[in-house]
N, C-alpha and C positions, 0 to 999 in steps of 0.2 A: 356472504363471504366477507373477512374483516381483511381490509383490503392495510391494515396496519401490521397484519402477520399472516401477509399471502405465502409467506415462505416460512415456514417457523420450526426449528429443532429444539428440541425440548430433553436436557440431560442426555442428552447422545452419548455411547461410547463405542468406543472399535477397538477392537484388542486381536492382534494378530500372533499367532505363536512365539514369544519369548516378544513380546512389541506392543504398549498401550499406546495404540496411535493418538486415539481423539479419547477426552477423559473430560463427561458430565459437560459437554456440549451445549450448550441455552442459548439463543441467539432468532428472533424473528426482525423479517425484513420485509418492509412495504412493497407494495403492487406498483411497478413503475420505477423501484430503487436499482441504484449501481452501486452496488455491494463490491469494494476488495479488501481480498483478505492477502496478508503477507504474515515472513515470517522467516527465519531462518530452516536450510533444509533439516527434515524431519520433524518441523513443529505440528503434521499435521494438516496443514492448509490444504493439500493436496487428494489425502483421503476424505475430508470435510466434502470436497467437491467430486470425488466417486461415490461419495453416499447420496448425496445430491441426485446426482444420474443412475443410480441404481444400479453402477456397476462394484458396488457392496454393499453388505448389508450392517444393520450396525447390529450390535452384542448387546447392546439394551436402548432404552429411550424410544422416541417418536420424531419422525418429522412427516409434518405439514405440508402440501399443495394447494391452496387455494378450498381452503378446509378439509383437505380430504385426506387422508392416514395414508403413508406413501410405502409405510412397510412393509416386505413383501411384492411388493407392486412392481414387476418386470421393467426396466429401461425400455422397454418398445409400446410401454403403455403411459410413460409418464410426458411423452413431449418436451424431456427436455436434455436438449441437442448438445452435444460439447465439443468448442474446436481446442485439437489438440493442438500442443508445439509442436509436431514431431505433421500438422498437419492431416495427416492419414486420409490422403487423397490414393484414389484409384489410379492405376500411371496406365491403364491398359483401354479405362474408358476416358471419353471425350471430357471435355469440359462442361457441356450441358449435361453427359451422361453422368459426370459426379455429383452434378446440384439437384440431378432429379432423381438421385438413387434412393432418399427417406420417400419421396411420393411415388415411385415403385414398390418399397418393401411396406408402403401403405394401400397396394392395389390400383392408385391411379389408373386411368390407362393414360395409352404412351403418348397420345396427341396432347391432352392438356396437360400431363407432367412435364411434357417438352417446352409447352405455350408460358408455363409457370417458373420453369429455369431460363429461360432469355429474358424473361421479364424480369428474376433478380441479377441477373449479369446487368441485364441494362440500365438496373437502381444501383450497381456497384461498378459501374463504369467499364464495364466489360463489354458493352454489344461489340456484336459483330463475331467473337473468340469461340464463341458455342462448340464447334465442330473444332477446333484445336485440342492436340495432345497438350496433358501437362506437361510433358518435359519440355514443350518449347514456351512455357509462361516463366515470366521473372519471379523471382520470392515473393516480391509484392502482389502480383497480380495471381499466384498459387493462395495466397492468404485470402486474397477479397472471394476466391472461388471458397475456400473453407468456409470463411463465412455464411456466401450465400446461399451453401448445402446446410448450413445449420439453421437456415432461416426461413431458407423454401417453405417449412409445414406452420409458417408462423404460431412459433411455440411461445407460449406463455412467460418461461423463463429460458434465456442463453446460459449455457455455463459456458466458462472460457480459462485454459487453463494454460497458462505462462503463453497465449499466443503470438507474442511480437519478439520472444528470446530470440528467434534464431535469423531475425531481420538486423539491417546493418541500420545503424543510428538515426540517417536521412531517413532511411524507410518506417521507424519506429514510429517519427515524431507524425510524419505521415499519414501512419495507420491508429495512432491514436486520434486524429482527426478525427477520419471514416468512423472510428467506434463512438466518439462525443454524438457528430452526427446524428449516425443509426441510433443511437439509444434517444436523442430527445427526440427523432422523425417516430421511430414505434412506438415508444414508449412501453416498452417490454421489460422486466426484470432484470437486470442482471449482474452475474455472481463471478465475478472477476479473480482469482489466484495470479501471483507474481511475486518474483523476487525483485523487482523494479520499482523502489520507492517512489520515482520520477513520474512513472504510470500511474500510480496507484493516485499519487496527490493529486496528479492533470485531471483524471478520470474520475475518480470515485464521488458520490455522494457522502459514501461514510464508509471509513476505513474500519477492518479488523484486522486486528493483531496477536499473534499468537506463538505461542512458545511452549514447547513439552506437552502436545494436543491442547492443551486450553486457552482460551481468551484472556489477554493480557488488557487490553483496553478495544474499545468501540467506540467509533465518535466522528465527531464531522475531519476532516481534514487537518483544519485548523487547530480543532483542539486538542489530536492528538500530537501534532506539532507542539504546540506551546504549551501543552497544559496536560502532560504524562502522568500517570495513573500511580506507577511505581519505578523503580530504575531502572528494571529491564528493558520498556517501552524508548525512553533516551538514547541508551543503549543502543538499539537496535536500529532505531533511526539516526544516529551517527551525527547530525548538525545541529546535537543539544550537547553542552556539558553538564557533567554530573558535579555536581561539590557537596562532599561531606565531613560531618561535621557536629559537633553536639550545642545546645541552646548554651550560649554566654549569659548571666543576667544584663541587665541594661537597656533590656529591647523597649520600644518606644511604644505607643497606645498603634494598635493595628500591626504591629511588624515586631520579628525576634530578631536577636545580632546571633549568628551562625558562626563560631570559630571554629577552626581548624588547620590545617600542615599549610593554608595556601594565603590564611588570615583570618580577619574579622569582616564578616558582612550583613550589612540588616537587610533580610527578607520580608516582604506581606504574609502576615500569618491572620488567621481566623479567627485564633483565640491564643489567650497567652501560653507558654511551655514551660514546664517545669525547665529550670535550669538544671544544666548538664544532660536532660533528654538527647536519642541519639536525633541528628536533623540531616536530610536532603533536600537539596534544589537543584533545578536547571537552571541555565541562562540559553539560551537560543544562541546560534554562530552568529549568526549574522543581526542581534540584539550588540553584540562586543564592539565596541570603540578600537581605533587603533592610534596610535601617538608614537614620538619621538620616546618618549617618557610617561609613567604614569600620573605623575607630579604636570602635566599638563593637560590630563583630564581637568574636566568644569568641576569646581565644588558642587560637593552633593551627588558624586558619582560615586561607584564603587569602585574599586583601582589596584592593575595589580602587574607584576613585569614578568614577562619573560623573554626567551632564546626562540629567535625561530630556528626552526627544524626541516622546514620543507613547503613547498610550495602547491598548489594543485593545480591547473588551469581549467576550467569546462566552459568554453566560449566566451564569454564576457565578462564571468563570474572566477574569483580565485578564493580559494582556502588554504589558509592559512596555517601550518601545525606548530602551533609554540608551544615550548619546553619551558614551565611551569615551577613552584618549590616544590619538594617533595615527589619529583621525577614523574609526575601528571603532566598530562599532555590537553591543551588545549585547543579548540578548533573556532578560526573566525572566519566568514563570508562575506566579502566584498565584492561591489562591480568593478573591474579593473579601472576603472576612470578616478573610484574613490580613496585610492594607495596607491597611485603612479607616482605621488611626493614623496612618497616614506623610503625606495630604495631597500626594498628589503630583499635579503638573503638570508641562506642558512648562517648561523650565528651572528645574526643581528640584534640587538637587544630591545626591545619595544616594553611601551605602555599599555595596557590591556585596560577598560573602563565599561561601564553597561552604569544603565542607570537603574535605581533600586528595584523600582514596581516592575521593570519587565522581568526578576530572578520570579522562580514560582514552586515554593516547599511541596515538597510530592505530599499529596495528601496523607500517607499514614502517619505524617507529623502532626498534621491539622487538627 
């Protein structure tokens, strides 16, 4: 078994009446990986992960279980589990009776599938709750049951698909724990869907990203953070700015100057560009300087003014939306400890700055 493409889809597609969901699919994930995938709705991520569980089939291509051709192969033969968002717990059996219903519809009998559902309640913090109706568990503790029905037959790979949507904020960051946990205590596969960029970075070992069924970028966390593939990945992630632009001559040994509507700026480039090529880059939000003025940025910074426009607060952290030349909107990330001088409101005028090496030309300039 190559345990570097225990999971492996190979040109997959899914085509549903008037609907190319997944399109030439390619993507293998190691034995022991936490795979998420996001995306905006209908990119696809969703059906990726009912082909996964064999609750569809794909329209062409191959995927992989642990070398073995999954095509075809029934959901009650593949071992692998999925907790919904929507949960699809039984509300008529007990709590034991939900975690042991895969070791029932696998012939267990009913002493050890019983012995084997208190024993995952009791690794999910649940003893004692066995014989409880679900209608009397909190959200939270309804989730940790989903889980431990999906874990009871200890399956090879979890699929899990937007499971923490419909939990309130406290309970999310919570149950992201439990899942960091469970995944380095088993060390079991798994293949995470969300629209929760928040999740996705806490959680994942390597994110995938997708748009119009196909992979837009794959890669550790980080990289697809700072280091985007094409624009739509920026994009999508929301705490990168985009600046475009075509190569100036001028640019220095290892870096081009980038003009365009908002300036002049020298990027790290790979190799030199023909002048007037078209050019993009990111800068990260929270890469952005903030000033009185841009004129007090440090020399050797990039530097650029605008309007604020609006505020954001998420606990200690604020973003910034400044109104830019050229009716661009730009976003900056600070800890509120580091802009309690600056006084800012909407129509405030600020200095915007980053320093050169952290901007980074989307590679089809490269």
């Amino acid at each position: 078994m190559d345990n570097e493409r225990f999971v492996s889809l190979q040109h997959v597609d899914k085509r549903f009446p008037g609907h190319h969901a997944v399109r030439d699919l390619s993507l293998d994930i190691r034995a022991g990986e936490f795979i998420a995938i996001m995306g905006p709705s209908g990119c696809g991520k969703s059906t990726t992960l009912r082909l996964l569980a064999s609750l569809d089939q794909p329209t062409s291509g191959e995927i992989r279980i642990a070398g073995r051709s999954m095509n075809g192969v029934p959901a009650y033969e593949r071992n692998t589990p999925m907790v919904w968002q929507s949960l699809a717990l039984f509300p008529l059996m007990t709590v034991a009776e939900n975690v042991a219903f895969p070791l029932r519809m696998q012939g267990i009998a009913p002493n050890e599938r019983r012995k084997r559902a208190l024993e995952w309640l009791d690794r999910m913090g649940l003893a004692g709750m066995g014989d409880r109706q679900i209608a009397q568990l909190s959200g939270g503790q309804r989730q940790r049951v989903a889980i431990a029905r999906a874990l009871v037959t200890q399956p090879p790979v979890l699929l899990l698909d937007e499971p923490l949507s419909a939990l309130d904020a406290h309970l999310r960051v919570r149950m992201q724990t439990e899942l960091s946990r469970l995944h380095k205590e088993l060390g079991i596969t798994f293949v995470y869907v969300t629209h929760a960029q928040s999740e996705a970075f806490a959680l994942a070992d390597r994110i995938v990203v997708m748009n119009e069924g196909r992979i837009q970028q794959a890669g550790a966390p980080q990289d697809v953070y700072r280091a985007p593939v094409n624009p739509f990945v920026p994009d999508f992630i929301g705490t990168n700015n985009l600046v475009q632009g075509t190569v100036a001559a001028g640019g220095g040994a290892g870096t081009i100057d980038v003009v365009g509507p908002l300036g002049t700026f020298a990027v790290p480039a790979a190799r030199p560009l023909s002048s007037g090529a078209a050019a993009s880059f990111v800068i990260a939000a929270d890469r952005v300087g903030l000033a009185d003025t841009a004129s007090a940025a440090p020399a050797g910074m990039a530097r650029l003014e605008g309007t604020v426009i609006g505020l954001e607060f998420v606990g200690s952290t604020q973003t910034i939306f400044i109104d830019v030349p050229g009716g661009r909107e730009f976003r900056v990330q600070k800890q509120q400890h580091e802009i309690e001088s600056l006084g800012l409101a909407p129509g405030r005028r600020v200095g915007l700055s980053w320093d050169p090496k952290h901007a980074w030309l989307l590679p089809q300039n490269v």
